[in-house]
N, C-alpha and C positions, 0 to 999 in steps of 0.2 A: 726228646730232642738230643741229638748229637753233636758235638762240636769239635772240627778239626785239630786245635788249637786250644792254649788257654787264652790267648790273645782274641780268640773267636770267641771264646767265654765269659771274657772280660765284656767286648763289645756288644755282646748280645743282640745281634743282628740289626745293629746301629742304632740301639732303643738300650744301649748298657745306662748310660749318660743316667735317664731317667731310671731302669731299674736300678743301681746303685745306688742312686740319690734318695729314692725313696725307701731303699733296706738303712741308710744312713739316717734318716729322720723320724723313721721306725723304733729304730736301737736309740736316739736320742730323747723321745718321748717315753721308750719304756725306761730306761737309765731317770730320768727327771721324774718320772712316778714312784721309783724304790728312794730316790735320793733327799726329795722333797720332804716325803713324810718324817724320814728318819732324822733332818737338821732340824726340825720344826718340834719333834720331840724331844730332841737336846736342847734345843732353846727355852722349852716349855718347862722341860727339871730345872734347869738354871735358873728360870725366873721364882720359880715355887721356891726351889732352896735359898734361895737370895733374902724371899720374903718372910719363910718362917726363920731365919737367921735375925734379921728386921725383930721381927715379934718377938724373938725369944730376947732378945739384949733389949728390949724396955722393961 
């Protein structure tokens, strides 16, 4: 496919709308899969550290 323009590029012969939308909830799905695991593992050392801190001071 060739495109006159970026402007043509962008619009993608009036179906942009939709493919950007969906390169946009693409990158937002894959961004939420690396992001999720990693805060949920910080939260998870936190809590562990929390408890054997707990454990150790009785």
């Amino acid at each position: 496919m060739s495109f006159a323009s970026f402007s043509d590029f962008v619009a993608m012969g009036q179906h942009g709308l939709y493919v950007w939308s969906a390169y946009g909830i693409c990158l937002a799905v894959l961004a939420l899969n690396v992001a999720l695991p990693l805060t949920a593992r910080r939260r998870y050392l936190q809590q562990e550290a929390r408890r054997l801190r707990r454990e150790n001071s009785k």
